[in-house]
Each structure stands twice: as C-alpha cells, then as structure tokens.
C-alpha positions as CSV (number, residue, x, y, z in Angstrom):
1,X,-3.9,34.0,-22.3
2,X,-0.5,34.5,-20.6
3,X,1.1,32.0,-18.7
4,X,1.7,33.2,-15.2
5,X,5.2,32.5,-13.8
6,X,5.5,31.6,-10.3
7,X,8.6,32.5,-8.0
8,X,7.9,29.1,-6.4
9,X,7.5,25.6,-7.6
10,X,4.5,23.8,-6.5
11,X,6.8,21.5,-4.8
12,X,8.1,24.1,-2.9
13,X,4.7,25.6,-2.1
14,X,3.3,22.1,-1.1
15,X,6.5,21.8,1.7
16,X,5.8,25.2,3.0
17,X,2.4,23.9,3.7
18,X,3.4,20.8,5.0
19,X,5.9,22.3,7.8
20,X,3.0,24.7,8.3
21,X,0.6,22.6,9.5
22,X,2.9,19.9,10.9
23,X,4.3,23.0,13.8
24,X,0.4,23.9,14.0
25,X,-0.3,19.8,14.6
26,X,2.9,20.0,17.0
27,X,1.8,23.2,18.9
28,X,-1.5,22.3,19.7
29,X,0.1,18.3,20.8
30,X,2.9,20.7,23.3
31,X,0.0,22.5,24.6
32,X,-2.2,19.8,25.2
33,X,-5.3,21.3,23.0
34,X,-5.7,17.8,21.6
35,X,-10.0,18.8,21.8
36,X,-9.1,21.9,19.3
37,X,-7.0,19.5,17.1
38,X,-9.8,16.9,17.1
39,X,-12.2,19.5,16.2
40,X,-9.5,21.1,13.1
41,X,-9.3,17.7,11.8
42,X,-12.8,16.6,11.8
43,X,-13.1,19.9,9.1
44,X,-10.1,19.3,8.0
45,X,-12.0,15.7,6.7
46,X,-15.4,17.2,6.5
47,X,-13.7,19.9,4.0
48,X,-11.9,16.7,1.9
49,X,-15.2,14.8,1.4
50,X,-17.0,17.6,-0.1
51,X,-14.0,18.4,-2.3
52,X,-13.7,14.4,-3.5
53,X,-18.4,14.4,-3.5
54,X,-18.4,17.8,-5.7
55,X,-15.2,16.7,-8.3
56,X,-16.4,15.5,-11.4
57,X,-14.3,12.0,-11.8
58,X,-16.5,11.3,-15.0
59,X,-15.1,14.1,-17.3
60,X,-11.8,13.4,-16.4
61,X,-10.0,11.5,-19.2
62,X,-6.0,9.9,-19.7
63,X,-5.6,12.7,-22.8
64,X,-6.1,15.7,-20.2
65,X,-3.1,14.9,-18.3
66,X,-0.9,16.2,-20.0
C-alpha cells in the first residue's frame, strides 16, 4: 500500500489542536460559561477513559515501535 504524504507534520497538527482548544478553554473562562466548560471536560475525560479501557496494552510489544 502507498504511503500517504501529509502537508503537515504531526507536530504541527498536534499545535494546531492545542491553540484550538486552549482559545475555546479561554473563550468560555472570558465569558464566564465555566458550567459549559465543566460539562466539555467531564466528556472530554469520560471520552479518555474509554479510549485507555478499550486499548489493548497486552499486544503491544518494544519490537512494534519502531
């Protein structure tokens, strides 16, 4: 299969994200929503727990890092 080239890095991507949701975070401080944010981040961390209960650690192994 071919290897897909990306315009972006995944670093790059990653800060995109990052200021994204950091002036989404700082909007919703400036207009006092702080019950919307505490509701985003409660799924924000309801959303990381299933990803970390549904990964399979076990299969994982030090030769598939590379």
């Amino acid at each position: 299969m071919a290897e897909k080239v990306s315009r972006f890095s995944r670093r790059s991507v990653a800060l995109f994200w990052l200021v994204l949701v950091a002036i989404v975070i700082g909007s919703l401080i400036y207009f006092e929503q702080v019950a919307l944010l505490y509701v985003l981040a409660t799924l924000a961390l309801v959303a990381l727990l299933l990803i970390v209960g549904f990964s399979d650690l076990e299969s994982v192994g030090v030769e598939d890092l590379e």
